[in-house]
C-alpha positions as CSV (number, residue, x, y, z in Angstrom):
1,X,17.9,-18.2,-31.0
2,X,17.4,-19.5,-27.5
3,X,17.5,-16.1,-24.8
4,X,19.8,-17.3,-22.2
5,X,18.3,-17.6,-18.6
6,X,19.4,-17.5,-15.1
7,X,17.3,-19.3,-11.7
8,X,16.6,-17.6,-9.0
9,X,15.4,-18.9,-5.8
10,X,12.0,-16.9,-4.9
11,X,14.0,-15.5,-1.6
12,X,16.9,-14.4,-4.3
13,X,14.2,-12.7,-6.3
14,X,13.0,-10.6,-3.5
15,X,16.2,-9.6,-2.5
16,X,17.0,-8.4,-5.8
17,X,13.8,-6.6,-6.9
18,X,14.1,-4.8,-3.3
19,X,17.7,-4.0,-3.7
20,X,17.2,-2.5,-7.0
21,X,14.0,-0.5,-5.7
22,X,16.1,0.9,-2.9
23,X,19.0,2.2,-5.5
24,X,16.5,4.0,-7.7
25,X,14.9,6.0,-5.0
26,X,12.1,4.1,-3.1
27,X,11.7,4.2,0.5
28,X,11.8,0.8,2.8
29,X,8.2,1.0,2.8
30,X,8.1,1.3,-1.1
31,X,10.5,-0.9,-2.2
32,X,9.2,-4.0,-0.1
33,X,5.7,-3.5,-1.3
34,X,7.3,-3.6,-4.6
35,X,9.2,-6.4,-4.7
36,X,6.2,-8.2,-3.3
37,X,4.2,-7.4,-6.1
38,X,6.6,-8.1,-9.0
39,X,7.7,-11.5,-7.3
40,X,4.0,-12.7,-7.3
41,X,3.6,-11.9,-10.7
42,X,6.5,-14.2,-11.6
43,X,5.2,-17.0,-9.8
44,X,1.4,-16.8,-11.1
45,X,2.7,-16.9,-15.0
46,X,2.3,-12.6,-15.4
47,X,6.2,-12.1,-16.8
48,X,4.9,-9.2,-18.8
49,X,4.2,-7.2,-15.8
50,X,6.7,-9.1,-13.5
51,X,10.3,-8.1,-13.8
52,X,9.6,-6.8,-17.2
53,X,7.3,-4.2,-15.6
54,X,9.9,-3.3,-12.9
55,X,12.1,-1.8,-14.9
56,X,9.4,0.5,-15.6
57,X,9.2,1.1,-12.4
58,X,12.7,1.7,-11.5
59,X,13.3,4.3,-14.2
60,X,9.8,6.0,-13.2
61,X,11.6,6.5,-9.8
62,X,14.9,7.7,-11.0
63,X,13.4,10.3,-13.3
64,X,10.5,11.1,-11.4
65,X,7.5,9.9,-12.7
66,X,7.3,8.1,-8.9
67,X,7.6,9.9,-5.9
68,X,9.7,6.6,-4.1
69,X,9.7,8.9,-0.7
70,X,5.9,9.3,-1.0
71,X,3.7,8.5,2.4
72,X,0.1,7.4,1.3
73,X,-2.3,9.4,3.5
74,X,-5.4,6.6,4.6
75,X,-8.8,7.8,5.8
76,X,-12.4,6.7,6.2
77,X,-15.0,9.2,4.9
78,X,-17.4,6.3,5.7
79,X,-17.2,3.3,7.8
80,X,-17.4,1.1,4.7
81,X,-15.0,2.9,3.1
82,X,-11.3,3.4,2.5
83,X,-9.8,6.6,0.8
84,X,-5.9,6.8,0.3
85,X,-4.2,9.7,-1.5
86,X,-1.0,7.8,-3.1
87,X,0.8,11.0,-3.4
88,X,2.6,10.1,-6.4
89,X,4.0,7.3,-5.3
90,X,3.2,3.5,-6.3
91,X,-0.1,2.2,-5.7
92,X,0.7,-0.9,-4.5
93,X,2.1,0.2,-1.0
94,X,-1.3,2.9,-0.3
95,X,-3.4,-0.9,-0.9
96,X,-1.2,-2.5,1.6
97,X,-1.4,0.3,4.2
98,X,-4.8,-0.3,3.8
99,X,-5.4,-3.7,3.9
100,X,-6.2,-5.0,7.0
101,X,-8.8,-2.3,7.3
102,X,-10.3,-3.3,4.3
103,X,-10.6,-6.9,4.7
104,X,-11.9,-6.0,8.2
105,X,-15.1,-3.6,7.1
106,X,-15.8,-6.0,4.6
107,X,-16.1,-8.8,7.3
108,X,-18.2,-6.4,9.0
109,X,-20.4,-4.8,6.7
110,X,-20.5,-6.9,4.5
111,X,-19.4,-5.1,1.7
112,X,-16.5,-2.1,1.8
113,X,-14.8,-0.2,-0.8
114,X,-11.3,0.8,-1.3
115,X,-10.6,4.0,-3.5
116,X,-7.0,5.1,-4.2
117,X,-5.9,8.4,-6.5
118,X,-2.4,9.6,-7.4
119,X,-0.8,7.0,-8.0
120,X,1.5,5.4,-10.7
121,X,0.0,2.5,-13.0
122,X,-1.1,-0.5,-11.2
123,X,1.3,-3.5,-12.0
124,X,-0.9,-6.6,-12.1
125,X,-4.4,-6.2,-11.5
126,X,-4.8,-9.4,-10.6
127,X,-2.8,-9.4,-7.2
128,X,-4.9,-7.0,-5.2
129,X,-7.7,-9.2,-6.4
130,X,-5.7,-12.4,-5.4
131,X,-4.8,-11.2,-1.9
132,X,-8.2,-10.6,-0.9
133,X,-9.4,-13.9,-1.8
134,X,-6.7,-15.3,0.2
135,X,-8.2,-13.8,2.9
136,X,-11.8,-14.9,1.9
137,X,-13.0,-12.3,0.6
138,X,-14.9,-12.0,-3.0
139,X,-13.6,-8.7,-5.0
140,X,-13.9,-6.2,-8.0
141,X,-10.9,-4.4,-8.9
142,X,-10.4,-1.3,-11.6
143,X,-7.9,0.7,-12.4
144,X,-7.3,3.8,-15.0
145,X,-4.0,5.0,-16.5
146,X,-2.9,7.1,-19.6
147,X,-4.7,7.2,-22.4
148,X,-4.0,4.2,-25.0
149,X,-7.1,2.9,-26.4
150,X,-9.1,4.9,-29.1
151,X,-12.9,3.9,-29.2
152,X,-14.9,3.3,-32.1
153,X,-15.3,6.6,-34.0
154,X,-11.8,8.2,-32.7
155,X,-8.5,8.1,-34.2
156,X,-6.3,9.0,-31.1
157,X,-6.6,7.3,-27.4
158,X,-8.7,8.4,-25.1
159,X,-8.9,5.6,-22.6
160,X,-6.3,3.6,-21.0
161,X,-6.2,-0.5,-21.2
162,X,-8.4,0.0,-18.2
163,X,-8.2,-3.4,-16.5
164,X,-11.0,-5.6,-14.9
165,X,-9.7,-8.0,-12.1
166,X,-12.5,-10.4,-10.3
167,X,-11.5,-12.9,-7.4
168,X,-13.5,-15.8,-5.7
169,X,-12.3,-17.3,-2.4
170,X,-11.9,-21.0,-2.6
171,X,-11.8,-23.9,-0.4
172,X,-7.7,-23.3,0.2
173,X,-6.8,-21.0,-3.1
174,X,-8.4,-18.8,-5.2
175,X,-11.5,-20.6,-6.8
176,X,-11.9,-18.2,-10.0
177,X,-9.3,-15.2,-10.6
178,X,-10.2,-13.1,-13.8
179,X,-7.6,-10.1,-15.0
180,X,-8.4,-8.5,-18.4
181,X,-7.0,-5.4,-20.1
182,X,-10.4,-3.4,-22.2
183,X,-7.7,-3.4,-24.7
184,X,-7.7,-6.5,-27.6
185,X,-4.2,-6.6,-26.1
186,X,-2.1,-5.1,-23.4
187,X,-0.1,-2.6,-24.0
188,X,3.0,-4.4,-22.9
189,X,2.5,-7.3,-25.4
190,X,2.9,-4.4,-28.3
191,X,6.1,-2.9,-26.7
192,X,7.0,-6.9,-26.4
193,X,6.4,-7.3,-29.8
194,X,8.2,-4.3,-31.3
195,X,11.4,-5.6,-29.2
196,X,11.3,-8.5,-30.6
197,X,10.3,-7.3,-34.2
198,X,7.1,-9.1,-35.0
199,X,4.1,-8.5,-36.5
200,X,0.8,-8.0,-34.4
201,X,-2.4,-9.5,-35.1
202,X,-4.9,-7.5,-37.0
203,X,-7.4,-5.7,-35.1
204,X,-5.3,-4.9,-32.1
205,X,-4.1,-0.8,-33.1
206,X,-4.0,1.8,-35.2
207,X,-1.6,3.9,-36.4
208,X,-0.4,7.6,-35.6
209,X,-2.9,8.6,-38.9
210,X,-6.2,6.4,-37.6
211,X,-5.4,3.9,-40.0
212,X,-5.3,0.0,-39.2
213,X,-1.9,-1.7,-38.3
214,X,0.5,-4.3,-37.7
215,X,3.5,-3.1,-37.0
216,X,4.1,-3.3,-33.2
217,X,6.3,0.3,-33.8
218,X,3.6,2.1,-35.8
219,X,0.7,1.0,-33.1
220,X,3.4,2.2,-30.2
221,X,3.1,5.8,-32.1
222,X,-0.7,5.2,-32.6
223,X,-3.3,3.6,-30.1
224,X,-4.3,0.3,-29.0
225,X,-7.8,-1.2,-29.8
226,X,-11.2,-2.1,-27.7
227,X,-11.7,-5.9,-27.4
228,X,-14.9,-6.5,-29.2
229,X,-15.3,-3.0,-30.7
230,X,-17.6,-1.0,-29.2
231,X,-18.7,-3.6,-26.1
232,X,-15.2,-3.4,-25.2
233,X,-15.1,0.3,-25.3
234,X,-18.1,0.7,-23.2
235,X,-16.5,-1.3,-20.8
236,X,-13.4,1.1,-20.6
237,X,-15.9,3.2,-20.4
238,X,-17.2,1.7,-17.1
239,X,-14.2,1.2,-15.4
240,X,-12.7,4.8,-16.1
241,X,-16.5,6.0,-14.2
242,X,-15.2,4.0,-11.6
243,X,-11.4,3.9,-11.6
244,X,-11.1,7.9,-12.4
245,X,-14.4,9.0,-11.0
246,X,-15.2,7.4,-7.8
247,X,-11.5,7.9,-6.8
248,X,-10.8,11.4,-7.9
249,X,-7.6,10.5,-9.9
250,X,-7.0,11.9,-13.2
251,X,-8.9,10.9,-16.4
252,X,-7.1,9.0,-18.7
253,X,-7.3,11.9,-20.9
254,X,-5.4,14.2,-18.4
255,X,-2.8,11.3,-17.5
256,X,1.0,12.6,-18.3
257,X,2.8,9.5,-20.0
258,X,3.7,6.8,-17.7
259,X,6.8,6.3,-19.4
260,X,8.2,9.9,-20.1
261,X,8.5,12.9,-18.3
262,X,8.5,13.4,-14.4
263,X,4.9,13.8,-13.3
264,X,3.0,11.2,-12.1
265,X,0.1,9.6,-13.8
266,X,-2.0,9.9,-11.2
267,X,-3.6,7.1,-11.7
268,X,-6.8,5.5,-9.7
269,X,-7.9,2.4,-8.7
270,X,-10.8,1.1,-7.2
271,X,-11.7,-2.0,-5.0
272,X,-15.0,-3.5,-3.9
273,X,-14.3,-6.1,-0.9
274,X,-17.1,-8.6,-0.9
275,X,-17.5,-11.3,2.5
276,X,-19.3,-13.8,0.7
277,X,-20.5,-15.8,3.7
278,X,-22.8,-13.3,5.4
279,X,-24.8,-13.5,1.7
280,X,-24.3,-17.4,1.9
281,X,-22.9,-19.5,4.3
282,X,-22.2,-22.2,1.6
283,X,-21.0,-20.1,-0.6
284,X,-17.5,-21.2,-1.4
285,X,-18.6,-25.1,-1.2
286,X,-21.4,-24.8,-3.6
287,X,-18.8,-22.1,-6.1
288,X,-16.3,-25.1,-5.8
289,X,-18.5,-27.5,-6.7
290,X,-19.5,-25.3,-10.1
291,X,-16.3,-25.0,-11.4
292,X,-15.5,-28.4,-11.1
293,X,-18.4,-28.9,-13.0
294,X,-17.3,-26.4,-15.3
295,X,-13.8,-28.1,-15.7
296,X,-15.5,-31.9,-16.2
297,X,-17.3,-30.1,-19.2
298,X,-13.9,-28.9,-20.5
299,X,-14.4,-25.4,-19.8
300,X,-11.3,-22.9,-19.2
301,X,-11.6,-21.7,-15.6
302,X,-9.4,-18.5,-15.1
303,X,-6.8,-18.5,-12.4
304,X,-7.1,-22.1,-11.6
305,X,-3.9,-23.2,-12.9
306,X,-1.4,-21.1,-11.0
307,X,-4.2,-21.0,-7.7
308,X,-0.7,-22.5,-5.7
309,X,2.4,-20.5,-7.5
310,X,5.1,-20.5,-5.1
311,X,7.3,-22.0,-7.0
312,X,10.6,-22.7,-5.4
313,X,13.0,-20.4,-8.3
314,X,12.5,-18.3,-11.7
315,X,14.1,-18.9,-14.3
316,X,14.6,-15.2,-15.9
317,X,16.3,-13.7,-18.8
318,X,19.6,-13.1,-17.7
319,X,19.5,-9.2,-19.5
320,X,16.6,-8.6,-17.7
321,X,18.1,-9.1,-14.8
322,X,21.2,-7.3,-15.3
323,X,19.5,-4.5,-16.3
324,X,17.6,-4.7,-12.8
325,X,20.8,-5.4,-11.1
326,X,22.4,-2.2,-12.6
327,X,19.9,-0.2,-10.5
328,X,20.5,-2.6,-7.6
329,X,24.3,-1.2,-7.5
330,X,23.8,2.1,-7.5
């Protein structure tokens, strides 16, 4: 059965996902941060955590989870670094505040680092990573969140999908844009799957019990796997050091749900800002002409094929977007 769709036009689609973010509580401030974020997820081929993420956003704010009032406090223990405290509110607006000075004492230093606790989960991990190679800037981003993946040798979770993002700048668009859960699969492509009642592949969860499964409801109840077994848990491993550590957020272990409840999940993330031209002058020339080698060869370069997404409209499921339009009324 074919799911009916509506089009939007990318300025409709803002309006929208900043109307609705306004009616469930967020601030000005919030909300456009928001809708900027959800809208570019859309338009580089990330539905799962585009509108579909929203909503979980939007109910977050109404019941608490997010603080949409929430001020990010920004300082600078060091002059290559940036600290923000998200408060409890969403951690995409405490990385805007921050931007500009991050982009800036990475020009300068060459390197700077940008270390956010207290927030709610991260949306896409790609588009922090994105926007700072827009700006020419090379960058490593991490972020932490409940737990949801149990390592080799447990039977509950005790890491979340803990994301790895990685951005190149290229000659006019990103060159090479990387964004990859430590999970075999996200954690929204098993609550996708158990809405639309199929079966998941085999080696992507567990069960409540510890026990191997398939069924997208029994894995919801139990935990997600590592990609790669233990090399994918290590690298979990890795990113909640850095994501959970460095920032001060909560481990995953001591994250409340990010779906239930009404306390934040505290969540961190962590950015390292690279200016690739005071290491080589040539650098995005000679990393341009690699992956085009790359590409002749017939080798998959991440990020390449939506490097321009600004697509004029969306097309979107139209219950999607009623059920966003329900909070844009209120």
């Amino acid at each position: 059965m074919t799911t009916e769709t509506r089009r939007l036009s990318r300025a409709e689609a803002l309006d929208l996902t900043h109307r609705a973010c306004r009616g469930a509580g967020a601030s000005e401030a919030a909300a456009a941060s928001l809708a900027a974020a959800t809208v570019s997820a859309e338009a580089y081929g990330k539905a799962a955590v585009g509108f579909a993420h929203l909503l979980d956003y939007l109910t977050s704010l109404t019941e608490g989870r997010i603080d949409g009032a929430a001020e990010p406090v920004v300082s600078f223990p060091a002059p290559a670094l940036v600290q923000v405290d998200a408060r409890g509110g969403i951690a995409q607006l405490g990385f805007d505040l921050a931007f500009g000075e991050l982009s800036a004492r990475a020009e300068r230093y060459g390197v700077a680092v940008f270390a956010q606790r207290n927030s709610y989960t991260t949306g896409e991990l790609g588009y922090y990573a994105r926007r700072l190679a827009a700006v020419d800037l090379l960058s490593l981003v991490v972020s932490n969140g409940p737990p949801l993946i149990a390592p080799p040798g447990a039977t509950q979770a005790a890491y979340s999908t803990n994301p790895i993002a990685f951005a190149a700048p290229g000659e006019g668009r990103p060159s090479l844009v990387i964004d990859q859960a430590s999970s075999a699969a996200a954690f929204v492509k098993i609550r996708e799957a158990a809405e639309r009642g199929e079966a998941l592949p085999a080696g992507w969860a567990i069960d409540a019990d510890g026990a191997p499964t398939t069924d997208p409801i029994r894995a919801l109840a139990g935990a997600l796997l590592p990609f790669g077994g233990a090399r994918g848990a290590n690298i979990a491993l890795m990113v909640e050091v850095m994501a959970a550590g460095l920032t001060g957020a909560n481990w995953s272990l001591e994250a409340p749900d990010f779906n239930r409840g009404d306390r934040s999940p505290g969540a961190g993330l962590l950015v390292i800002a690279v200016a690739p031209r005071l290491f080589d002058a040539s650098f995005v020339l000679r990393l341009e002409t690699h992956l085009q080698k790359l590409e002749h060869l017939g080798v998959y370069v991440p990020g390449r094929t939506h490097a321009h997404a600004t697509p004029g409209e969306f097309a979107l499921p139209a219950a999607l977007l009623e059920r966003v339009a329900a909070f844009a009324g209120r």
